[in-house]
Backbone as JSON, one array per atom type, in Angstrom:
{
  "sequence": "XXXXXXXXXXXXXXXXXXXXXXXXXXXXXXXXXXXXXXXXXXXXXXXXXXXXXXXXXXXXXXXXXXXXXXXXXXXXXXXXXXXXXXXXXX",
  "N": [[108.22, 69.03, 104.6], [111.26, 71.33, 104.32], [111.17, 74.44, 103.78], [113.51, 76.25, 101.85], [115.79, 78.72, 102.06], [116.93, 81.57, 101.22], [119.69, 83.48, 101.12], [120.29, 86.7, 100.21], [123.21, 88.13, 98.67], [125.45, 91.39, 99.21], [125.33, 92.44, 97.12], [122.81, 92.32, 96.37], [121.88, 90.88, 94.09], [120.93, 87.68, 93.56], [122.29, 84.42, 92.46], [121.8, 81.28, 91.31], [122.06, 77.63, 90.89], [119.79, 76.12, 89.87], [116.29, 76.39, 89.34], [114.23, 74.94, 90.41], [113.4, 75.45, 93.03], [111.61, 77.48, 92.79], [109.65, 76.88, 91.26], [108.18, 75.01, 92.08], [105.45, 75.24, 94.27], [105.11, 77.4, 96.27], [105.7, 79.76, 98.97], [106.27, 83.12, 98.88], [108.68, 85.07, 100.98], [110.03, 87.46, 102.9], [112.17, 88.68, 104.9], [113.97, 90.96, 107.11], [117.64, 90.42, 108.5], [117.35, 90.68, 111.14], [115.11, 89.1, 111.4], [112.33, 90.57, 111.29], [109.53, 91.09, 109.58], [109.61, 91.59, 106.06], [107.06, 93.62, 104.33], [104.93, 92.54, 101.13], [104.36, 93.77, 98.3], [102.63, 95.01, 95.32], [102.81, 96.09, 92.58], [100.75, 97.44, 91.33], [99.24, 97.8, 92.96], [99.77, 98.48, 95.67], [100.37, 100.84, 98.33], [101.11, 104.41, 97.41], [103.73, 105.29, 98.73], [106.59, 105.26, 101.05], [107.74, 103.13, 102.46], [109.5, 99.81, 102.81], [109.06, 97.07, 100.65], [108.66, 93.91, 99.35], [108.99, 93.05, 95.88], [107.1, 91.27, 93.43], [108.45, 90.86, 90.2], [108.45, 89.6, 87.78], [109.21, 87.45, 85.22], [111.78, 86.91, 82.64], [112.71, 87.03, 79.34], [115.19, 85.35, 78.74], [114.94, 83.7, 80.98], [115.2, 84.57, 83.61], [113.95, 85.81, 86.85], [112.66, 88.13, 88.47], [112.96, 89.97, 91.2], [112.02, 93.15, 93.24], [113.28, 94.7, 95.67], [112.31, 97.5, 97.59], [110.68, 100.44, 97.56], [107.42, 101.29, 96.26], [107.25, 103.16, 93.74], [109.98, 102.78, 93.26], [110.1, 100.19, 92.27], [107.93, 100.18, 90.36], [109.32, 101.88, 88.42], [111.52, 100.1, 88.24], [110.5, 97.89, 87.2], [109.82, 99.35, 84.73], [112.03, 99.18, 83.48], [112.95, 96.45, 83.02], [114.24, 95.29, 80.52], [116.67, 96.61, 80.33], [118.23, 95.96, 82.98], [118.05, 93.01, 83.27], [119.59, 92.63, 80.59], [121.83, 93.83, 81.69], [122.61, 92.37, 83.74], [124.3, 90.01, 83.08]],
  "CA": [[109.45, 69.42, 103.97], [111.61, 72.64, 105.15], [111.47, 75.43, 102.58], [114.76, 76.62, 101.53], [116.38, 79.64, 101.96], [118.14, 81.86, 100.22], [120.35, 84.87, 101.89], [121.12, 87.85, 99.44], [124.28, 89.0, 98.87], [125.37, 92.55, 99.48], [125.06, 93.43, 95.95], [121.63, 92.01, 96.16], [122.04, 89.86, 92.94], [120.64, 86.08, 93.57], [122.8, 83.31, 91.24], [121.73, 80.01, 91.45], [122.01, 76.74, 89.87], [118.48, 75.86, 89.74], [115.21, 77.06, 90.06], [113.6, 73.93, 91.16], [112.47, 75.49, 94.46], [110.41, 78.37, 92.49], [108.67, 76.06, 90.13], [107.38, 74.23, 92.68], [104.33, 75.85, 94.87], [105.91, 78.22, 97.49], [105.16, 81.06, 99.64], [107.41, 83.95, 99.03], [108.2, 86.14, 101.85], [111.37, 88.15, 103.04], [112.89, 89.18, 106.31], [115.54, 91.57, 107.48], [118.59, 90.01, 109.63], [117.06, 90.26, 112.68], [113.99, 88.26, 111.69], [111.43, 91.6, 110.97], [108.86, 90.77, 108.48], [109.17, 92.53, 105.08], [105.39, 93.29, 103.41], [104.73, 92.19, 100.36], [103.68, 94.8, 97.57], [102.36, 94.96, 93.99], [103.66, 97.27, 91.47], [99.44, 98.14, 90.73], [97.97, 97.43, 94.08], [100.74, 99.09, 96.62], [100.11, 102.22, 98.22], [102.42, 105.1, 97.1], [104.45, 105.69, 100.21], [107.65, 105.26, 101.34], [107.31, 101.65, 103.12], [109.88, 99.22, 101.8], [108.12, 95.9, 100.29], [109.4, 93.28, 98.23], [107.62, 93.18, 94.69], [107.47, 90.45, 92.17], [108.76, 91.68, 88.75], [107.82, 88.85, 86.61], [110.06, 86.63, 84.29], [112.39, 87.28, 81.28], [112.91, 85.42, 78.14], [116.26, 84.6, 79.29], [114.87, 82.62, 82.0], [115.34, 85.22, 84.88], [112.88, 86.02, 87.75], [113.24, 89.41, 89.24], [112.06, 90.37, 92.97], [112.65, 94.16, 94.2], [112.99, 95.3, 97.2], [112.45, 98.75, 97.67], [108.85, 101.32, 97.53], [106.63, 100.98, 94.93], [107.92, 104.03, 92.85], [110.95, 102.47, 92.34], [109.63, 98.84, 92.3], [107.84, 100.79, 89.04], [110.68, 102.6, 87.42], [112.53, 98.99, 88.02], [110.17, 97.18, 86.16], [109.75, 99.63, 83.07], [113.56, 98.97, 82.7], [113.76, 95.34, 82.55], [115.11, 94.65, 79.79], [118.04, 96.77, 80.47], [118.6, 95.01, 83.69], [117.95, 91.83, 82.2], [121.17, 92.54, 79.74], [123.12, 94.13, 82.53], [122.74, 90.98, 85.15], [124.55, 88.96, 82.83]],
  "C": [[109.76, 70.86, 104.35], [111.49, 73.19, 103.75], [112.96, 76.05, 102.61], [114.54, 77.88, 101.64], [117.14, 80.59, 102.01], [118.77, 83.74, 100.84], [121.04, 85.57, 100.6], [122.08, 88.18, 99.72], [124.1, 90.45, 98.54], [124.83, 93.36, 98.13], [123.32, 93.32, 95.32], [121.29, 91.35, 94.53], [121.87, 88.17, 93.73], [120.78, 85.49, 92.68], [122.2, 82.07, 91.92], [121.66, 79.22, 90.3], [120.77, 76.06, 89.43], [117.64, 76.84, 90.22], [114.06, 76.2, 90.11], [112.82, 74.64, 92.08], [111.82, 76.77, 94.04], [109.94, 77.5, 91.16], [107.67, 75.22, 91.25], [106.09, 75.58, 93.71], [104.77, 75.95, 95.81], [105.1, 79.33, 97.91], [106.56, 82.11, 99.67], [107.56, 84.99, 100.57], [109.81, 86.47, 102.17], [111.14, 89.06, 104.46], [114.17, 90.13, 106.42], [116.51, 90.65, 108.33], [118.44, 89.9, 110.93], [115.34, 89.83, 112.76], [112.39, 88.97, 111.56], [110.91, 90.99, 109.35], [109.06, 92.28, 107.27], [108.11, 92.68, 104.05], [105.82, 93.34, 101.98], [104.46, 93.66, 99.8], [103.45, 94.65, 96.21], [102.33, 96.42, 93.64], [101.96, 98.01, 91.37], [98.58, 98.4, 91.92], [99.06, 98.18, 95.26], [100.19, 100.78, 96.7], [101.44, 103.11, 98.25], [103.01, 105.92, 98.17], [105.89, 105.27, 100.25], [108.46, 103.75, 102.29], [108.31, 100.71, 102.08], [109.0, 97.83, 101.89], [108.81, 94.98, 99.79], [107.92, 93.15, 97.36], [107.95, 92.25, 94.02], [107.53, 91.11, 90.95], [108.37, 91.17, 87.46], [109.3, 88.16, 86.01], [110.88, 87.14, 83.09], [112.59, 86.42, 80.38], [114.26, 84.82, 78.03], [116.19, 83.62, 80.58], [115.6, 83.29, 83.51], [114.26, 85.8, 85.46], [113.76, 87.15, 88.33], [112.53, 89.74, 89.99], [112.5, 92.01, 92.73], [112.33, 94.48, 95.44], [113.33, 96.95, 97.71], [111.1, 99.49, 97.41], [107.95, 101.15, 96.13], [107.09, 101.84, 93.93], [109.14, 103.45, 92.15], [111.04, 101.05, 92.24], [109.01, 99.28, 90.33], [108.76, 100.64, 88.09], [111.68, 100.96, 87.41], [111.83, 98.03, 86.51], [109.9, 97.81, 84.69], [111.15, 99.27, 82.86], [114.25, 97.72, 82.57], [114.4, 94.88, 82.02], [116.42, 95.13, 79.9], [118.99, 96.06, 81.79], [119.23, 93.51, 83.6], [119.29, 91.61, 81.57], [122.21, 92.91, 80.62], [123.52, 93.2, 83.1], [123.9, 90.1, 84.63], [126.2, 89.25, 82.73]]
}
C-alpha cells in the first residue's frame, strides 16, 4: 500500500477530514520541494543548534496533533504554548 501524502500549505496549517492515515502505523518523515530530507528531532533529545527538524508535539484534547518544523528552541517555546495554539487554530 502507497503511504499518503500530505503537502502543507503556505500558512503551514494541515486541515483534514480524517485522521485515519495517523492512527494507523506510519513512518513520519518530511521533505523540502526539491525532495531534501528533513531530520527528525525531539523537543528532549535534539541538539541545541540551529538545524531545522520536524518535531512531534503530541495531541490535544480537542483531537489535534501538532508537528513543528523549525530548531529545537522554538520546537520548545511551541510546545509550552499549546494550549494557546490549540485555541487559536480553530
Amino acid at each position: 500500500m502507497k503511504a499518503p501524502v500530505f503537502l502543507f500549505p503556505t500558512n503551514l496549517i494541515l486541515r483534514v477530514n480524517t485522521i485515519a492515515p495517523f492512527q494507523a502505523w506510519h513512518v513520519l518523515e518530511a521533505r523540502y520541494t526539491d525532495g531534501s530530507n528533513i531530520p527528525q528531532g525531539h523537543i528532549h533529545g535534539a541538539p541545541d543548534d540551529d538545524i531545522i527538524r520536524l518535531y512531534g508535539l503530541g495531541g490535544s484534547s480537542s483531537k489535534k496533533v501538532f508537528y513543528f518544523l523549525g530548531t529545537r528552541k522554538q520546537a520548545a517555546e511551541a510546545h509550552g504554548n499549546l494550549h494557546k495554539i490549540d485555541r487559536d487554530i480553530d
